[in-house]
Each structure stands twice: as structure tokens, then as C-alpha cells.
SEZALO-586274 format. One line per 4 residues: number of its first residue (from 1); their letters; for each residue x, y, z of N, C-alpha, C. Coordinates in steps of 0.001 Angstrom, whole numbers. Layout:
SEZALO-586274
NUM = a = X,Y,Z,X,Y,Z,X,Y,Z  ...;
end
This chain:
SEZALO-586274
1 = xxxx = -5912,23361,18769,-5247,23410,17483,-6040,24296,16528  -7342,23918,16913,-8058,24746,15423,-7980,26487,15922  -8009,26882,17051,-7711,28255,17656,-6490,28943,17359  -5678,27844,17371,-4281,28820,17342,-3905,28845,15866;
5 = xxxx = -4416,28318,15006,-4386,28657,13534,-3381,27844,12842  -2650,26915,13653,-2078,25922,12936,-3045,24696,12172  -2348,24873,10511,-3010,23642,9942,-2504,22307,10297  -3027,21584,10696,-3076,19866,10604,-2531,19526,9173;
9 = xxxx = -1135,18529,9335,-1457,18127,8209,-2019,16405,8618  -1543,15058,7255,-1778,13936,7815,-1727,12760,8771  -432,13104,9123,58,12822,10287,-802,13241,11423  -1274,14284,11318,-2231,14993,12917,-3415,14748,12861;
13 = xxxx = -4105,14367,11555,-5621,13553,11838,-5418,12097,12324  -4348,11278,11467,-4348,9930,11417,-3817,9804,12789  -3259,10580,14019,-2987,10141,15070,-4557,10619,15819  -4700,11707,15954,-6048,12004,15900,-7099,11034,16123;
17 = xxxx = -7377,10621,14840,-8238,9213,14946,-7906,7950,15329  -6638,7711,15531,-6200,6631,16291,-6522,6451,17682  -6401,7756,18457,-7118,8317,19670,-8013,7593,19891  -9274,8232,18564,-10692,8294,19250,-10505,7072,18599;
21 = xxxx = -9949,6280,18117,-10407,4578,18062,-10379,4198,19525  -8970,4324,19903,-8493,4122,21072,-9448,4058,22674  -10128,5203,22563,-10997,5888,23334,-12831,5286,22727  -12950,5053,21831,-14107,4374,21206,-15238,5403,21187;
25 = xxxx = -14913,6656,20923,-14849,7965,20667,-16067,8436,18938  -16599,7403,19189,-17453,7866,17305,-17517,9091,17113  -18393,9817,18197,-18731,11091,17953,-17402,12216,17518  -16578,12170,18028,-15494,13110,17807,-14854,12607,16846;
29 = xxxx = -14584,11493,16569,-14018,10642,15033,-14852,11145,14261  -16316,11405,14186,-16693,11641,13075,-16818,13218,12927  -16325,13859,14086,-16068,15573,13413,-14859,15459,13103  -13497,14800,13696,-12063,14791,12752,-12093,14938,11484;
33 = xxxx = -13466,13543,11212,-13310,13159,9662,-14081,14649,9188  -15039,15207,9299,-15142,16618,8777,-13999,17271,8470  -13148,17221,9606,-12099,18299,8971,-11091,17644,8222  -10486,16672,7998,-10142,16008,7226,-10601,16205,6339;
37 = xxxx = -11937,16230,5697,-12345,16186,4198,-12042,17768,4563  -12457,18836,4647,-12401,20094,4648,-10845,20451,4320  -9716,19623,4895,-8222,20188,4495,-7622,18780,3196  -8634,18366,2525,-8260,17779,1447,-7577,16413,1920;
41 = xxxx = -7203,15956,3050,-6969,14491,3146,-7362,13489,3364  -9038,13306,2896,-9404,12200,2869,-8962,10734,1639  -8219,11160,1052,-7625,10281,157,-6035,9727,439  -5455,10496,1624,-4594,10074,1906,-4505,8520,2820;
45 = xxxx = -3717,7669,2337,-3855,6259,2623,-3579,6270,4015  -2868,7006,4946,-2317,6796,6185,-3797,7045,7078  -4428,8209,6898,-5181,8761,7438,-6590,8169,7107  -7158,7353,5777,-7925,6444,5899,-7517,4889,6204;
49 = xxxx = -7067,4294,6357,-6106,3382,7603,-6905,3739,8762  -6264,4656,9235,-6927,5053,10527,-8221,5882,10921  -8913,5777,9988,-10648,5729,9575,-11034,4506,9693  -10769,3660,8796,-11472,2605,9051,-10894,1650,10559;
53 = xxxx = -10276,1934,11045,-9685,1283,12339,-10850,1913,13511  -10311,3547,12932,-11238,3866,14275,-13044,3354,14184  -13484,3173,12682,-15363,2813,12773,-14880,1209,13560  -13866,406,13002,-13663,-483,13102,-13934,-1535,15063;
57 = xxxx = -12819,-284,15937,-12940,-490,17224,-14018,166,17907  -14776,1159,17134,-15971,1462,18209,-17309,603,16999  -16754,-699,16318,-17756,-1410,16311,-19385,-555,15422  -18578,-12,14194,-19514,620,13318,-19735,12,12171;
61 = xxxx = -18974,-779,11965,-18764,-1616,10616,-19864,-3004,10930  -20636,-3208,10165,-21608,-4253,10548,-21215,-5537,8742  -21512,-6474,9298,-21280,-7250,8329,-22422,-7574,7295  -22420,-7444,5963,-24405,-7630,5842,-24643,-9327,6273;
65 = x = -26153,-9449,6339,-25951,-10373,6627,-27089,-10983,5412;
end
């Protein structure tokens, strides 16, 4: 995707990161989320949804204690 010069919009991160939840994938969830902030949708509600799902299933979220 990033080669052939089509932009992502929210829909294509937030499935994106549903993936690498899916897959338990941190490392590549957390370059999505780079480009996400880089094309301005980190404030979009769909696509952080599926931010916090994906830290959520690969178990990044710690509770304090």
C-alpha cells in the first residue's frame, strides 16, 4: 500500500490494527500507529477503538498496582 501511493484512510488503519491485535503483532501495531499519526487519524474514534484493542490483546496494558 505505502508503494503504490494510495492513501489509507480510517477504515484501512482501524482494520489494519485489528489484524495485528488479531495476530498479537505489537511490533507492526506500533509502526501502523506511526502512520496513523503521520496521516492525521489518531483522533479518529474508530481507529483508536482499535488501538486500544490491539495493546489490549497482545497484553500491553498493565493495571497499576
Amino acid at each position: 500500500m505505502w508503494l503504490s501511493y494510495v492513501k489509507p484512510n480510517s477504515v484501512t488503519f482501524a482494520k489494519i490494527l485489528s489484524t495485528c491485535a488479531t495476530m498479537g503483532d505489537i511490533e507492526e501495531g506500533m509502526e501502523i500507529y506511526l502512520r496513523v499519526v503521520e496521516n492525521y487519524f489518531a483522533s479518529n474514534i474508530m481507529v483508536v477503538i482499535s488501538l486500544i484493542d490491539m495493546y489490549a490483546k497482545c497484553r500491553t496494558i498493565h493495571k497499576d498496582q
